[in-house]
C-alpha positions, 0 to 999 in steps of 0.5 A: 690894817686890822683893828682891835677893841675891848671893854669892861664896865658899866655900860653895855659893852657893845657900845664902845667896842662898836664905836671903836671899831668905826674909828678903826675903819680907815685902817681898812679891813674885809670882815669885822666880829665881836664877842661878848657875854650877856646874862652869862651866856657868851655870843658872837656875831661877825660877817664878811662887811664893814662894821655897820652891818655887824651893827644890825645884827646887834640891835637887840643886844645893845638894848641890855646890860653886858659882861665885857666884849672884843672886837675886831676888824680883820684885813685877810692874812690867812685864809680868805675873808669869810665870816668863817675866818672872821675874828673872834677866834674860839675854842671847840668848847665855845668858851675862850674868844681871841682876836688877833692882830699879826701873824704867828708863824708858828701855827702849822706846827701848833695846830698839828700838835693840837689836832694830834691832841682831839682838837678840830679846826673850823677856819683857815687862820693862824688866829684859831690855834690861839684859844685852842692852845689856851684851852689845850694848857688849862688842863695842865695849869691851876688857874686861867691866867697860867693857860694864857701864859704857857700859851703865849710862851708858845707863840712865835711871831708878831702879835697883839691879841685879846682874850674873852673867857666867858667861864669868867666874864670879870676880867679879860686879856690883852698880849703883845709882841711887836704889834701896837696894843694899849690899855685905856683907864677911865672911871669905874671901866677899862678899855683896850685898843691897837690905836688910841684913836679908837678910846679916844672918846671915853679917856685919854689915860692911857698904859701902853703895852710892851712886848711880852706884856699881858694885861688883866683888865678887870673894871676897876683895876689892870694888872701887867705880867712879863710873861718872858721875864717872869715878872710883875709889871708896875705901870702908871697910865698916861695923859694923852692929849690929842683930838681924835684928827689929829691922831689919825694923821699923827704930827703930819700937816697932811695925810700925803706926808704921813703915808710917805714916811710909811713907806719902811712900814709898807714895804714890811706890811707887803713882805710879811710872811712871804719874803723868807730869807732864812729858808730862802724862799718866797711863799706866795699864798694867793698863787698857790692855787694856780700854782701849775697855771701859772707854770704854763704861762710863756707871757703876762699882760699887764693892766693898770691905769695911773700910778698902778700903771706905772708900778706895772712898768716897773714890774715888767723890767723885774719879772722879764729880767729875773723870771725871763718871762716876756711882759706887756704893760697896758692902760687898761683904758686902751686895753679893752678896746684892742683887738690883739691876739691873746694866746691860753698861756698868757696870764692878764695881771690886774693892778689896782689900789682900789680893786673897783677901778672901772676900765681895769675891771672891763680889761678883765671881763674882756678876757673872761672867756678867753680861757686865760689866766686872770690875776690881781694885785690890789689893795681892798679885800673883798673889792670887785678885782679880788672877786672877778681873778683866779687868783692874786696877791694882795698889798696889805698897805692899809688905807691911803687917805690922800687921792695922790697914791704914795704909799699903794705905789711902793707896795704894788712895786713890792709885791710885783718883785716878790712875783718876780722872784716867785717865777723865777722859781730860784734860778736867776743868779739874783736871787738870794741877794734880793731875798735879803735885800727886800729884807733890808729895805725898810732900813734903806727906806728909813735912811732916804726919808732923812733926805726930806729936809733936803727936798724940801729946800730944793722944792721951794726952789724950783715950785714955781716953774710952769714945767718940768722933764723927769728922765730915766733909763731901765727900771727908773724910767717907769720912775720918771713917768710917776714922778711926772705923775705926782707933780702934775696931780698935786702941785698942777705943774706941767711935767713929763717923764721920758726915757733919757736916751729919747732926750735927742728924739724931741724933747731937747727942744724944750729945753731953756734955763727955765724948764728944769729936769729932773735926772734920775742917775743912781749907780748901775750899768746905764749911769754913764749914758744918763750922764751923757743926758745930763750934758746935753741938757746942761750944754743948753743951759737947763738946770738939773736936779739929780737923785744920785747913789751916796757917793757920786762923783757927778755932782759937780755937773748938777745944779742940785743933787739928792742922795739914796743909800747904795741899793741894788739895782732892782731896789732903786727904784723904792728909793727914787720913788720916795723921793719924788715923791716928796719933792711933788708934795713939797712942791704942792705944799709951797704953791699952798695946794691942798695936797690932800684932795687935789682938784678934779681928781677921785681916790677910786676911779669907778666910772669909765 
């Protein structure tokens, strides 16, 4: 997600900020920026692009002496990604420069108190009202650092920013609430960052920020004020030790496990700002636009290839069930080349983790003069399907690092139930509860990753069989062709996935005690006929492995069960997916895969 990098001292300050900035990158971001002041006179240089491009810009800066800078890589929450939204932020005097992780909810009601003030607004973020309002307070305070924190006393929501006052360039500013921030200290020069991967290279003493913390870094020294207690703040720095791979991946052994246990994070990330239980709402910036399109549509055709397709299958139960509008999921790699009828009230909803997936992208063009409505649900701002939509709704999940999708899964799943209910304009009976139960999700996630133990043993158990069934009804068989999915792309064991109930249609013939199924049997109105499943696979002697709701009473029936919090129905899925995809790493990690980059396969599929 977004970046965050500042520095004073010695050296041309560009340097380590650009530097820093790169190590940021695998966050993911769609525009990149910094300010900083040069023979006292302050400049800023953003565009819409990755990082080395801003570096070309700067050629001629970085061959003198600076003041201090900021810098910033910005993943599009609030407006799209343009260098006119692009941080640093800055005030209409040109004075004061933020940038700005999180969101400050906010924003509307203080950007209107400003304009009511004189003050004019050049972007689309909730970022520029933040010099805005620090200019707005130095005319009532003594001092800068006063503005700052009458400012920051204003702010509601989630938070870490840096400040640059070019009317002062011997200090500047660092703020947090709820979003990483940390200060670095070295010889004679100070650093500031959202990750410590991004100073690793200059020091590793570092301060870590509290909420309601704000810094003052000068070069030599750093000062800490609680701005909600009013007080002082006495903190040493901290020897961090780590090399600058290792904190990328954290105490993970692989990337894969280290986005499967962000899955609470990613489900956040997905509903951030638009899941609203206490208005009851769901607010769908990227919609909006074609909010009375989209009043019109009478049917959605879905196109996704791979996981994304399957998270689509997962969608077509939530939109069909909650909104009552008829889905069709399809391989984007079959779509293109069918000839079937598409009316001006269907809507074609592309899915896609990278947004360069090729056949999605044909899928797309197919239609594009069909005077239909094209939406995307992607991952990569900027990317081709973000640019080719009308509209669409993006995951926020940050990079995935690992080719096997985990956690891009879980927020296309988010996102897709978040349309659901946005669709549903309020009127299933479900409503408000599943509000509050995206709300509640995270936890619930957080409470089935302490299964992993579990799984772990029942991988080692059952890794070296040669094949495996997945089965589900509803919403947990789209689960069951995923789970299929992650086992046969990372530990390269044959495995497919079938709607329970088609058990008797074929795939009972498989079945022996040496093809192991697993059963998805959590607790909703189908539980009784899984089970009636589970018998007849345990009547020919195959071993099963169940994921059930905590509490079950069919374990005894069950070779090995692995248990999910209670949930409702439409958020099992979350839940299931978790799991399996734990047992597939488990599994890979037993066979001595390289879990990572399994073989034959890319991140991004972008040739047909």
């Amino acid at each position: 997600m977004c970046g965050i990098v500042g520095y004073i001292g010695p050296k041309n300050a560009l340097e380590p900020v650009l530097e820093g900035l790169k190590t940021l990158e695998y966050r993911g971001y769609d525009s990149a920026g910094v300010s900083y002041v040069q023979d006292g006179e302050p400049h800023t240089v953003k565009n819409v692009g990755r990082v080395e491009a801003l570096e070309d810009e700067l050629v001629d800066a970085l061959k003198k002496t600076s003041g201090p800078a900021i810098g910033h890589t910005r993943w599009a929450t609030h407006g799209a990604p343009t260098t006119v939204n692009a941080h640093p932020q800055q005030n209409n005097a040109g004075t004061i420069f933020v940038v700005h992780n999180g969101i400050i909810e906010n924003y509307e009601s203080l950007r209107q108190m400003l304009i009511d003030s004189g003050y004019e607004f050049v972007s689309q973020t909730d970022t520029e009202v933040i010099p805005q309002l620090i200019d707005f307070y130095t005319h009532t305070n003594e001092s800068f650092d006063a503005a700052i924190i009458a400012a920051l006393n204003d702010l509601r929501g989630a938070y870490s920013i840096a400040v640059l006052n070019s009317n002062d360039p011997s200090k500047f500013y660092v703020a947090r609430v709820s979003s990483p921030l940390i200060v670095g200290v070295g010889d004679g020069e100070m650093f500031a960052a959202s990750d410590p991967t991004a100073i690793a290279s200059h020091t590793n003493k570092i301060v870590y920020l509290d909420d309601y913390e704000l810094a003052v870094l000068s070069a030599n020294d750093y000062t800490i004020y609680n701005y909600q207690l009013s007080t002082d703040v006495a903190r040493e720095a901290e020897i961090l030790e780590y090399d600058r791979e290792q904190a990328a991946l954290g105490d993970y052994p692989h990337f894969m496990l280290k986005e499967i246990f962000e899955a609470p994070h990613t489900v956040k990330s997905a509903s951030l700002g638009r899941v609203r239980p206490e208005t009851n709402t769901i607010k769908l910036g990227g919609l909006e636009l074609v909010e009375q399109q989209m009043e019109t549509i009478d049917r959605i055709d879905i196109v996704a290839c791979g996981t994304s397709y399957y998270a689509g299958l997962v969608g077509e139960y939530f939109i069909e069930e909650l909104a009552g509008i008829p889905v069709e999921v399809h391989q984007a790699s079959e779509y293109k080349y069918r000839k079937s009828p598409i009316s001006r009230s269907t809507a074609v909803l592309a899915i896609s983790q990278s947004g360069e997936t090729a056949d999605t992208i044909a899928a797309l063009e197919k239609v594009k003069d069909y005077g239909v409505l094209r939406l995307g649900i992607v991952n990569a701002v900027g990317s081709a399907i973000s640019r080719i939509t009308d509209a669409g709704v993006y995951c926020h999940a940050g990079p995935e690092q690992s080719v096997a999708s985990t956690k891009a899964f879980m927020a296309q799943v988010t996102v897709l139930l978040e349309i659901a209910l946005y669709l549903s304009d309020g009127r299933t009976p479900l409503y408000k509860s599943l509000i509050d139960g995206l709300a509640e999700l995270p936890h619930l996630l957080e409470e089935t990753l302490k299964q992993a133990d579990k799984v772990e043993a029942i991988a080692k158990k059952y890794a070296h069989h040669r094949d495996f069934l997945y089965i589900g009804r509803g919403n947990l068989f789209p689960c069951a062709l995923e789970g299929a999915l992650k086992l046969k792309e990372i530990s390269y064991i044959h495995a497919e996935g079938y709607a329970a109930g088609e058990m008797k249609h074929g795939p009972l013939a498989m079945i022996d005690p040496n093809f192991p199924t697993f059963a998805l049997a959590c607790d909703n109105d189908l539980l009784e006929k899984t089970v009636s499943n589970i018998q007849e696979i345990k009547a020919r002697k195959g071993p099963v492995v169940a994921v059930v709701t905590q509490g079950s009473d069919i374990s005894h029936m069950v070779d090995d069960v692995i248990e999910i919090p209670a949930a409702p129905e439409h958020l099992q899925p979350f839940l299931v997916a978790v799991i399996l995809q734990l047992f597939s790493y488990y599994c890979a990690v037993e066979l001595g895969h390289d879990v990572d980059r399994p073989r034959n396969l890319a991140k991004s599929v972008t040739v047909e």
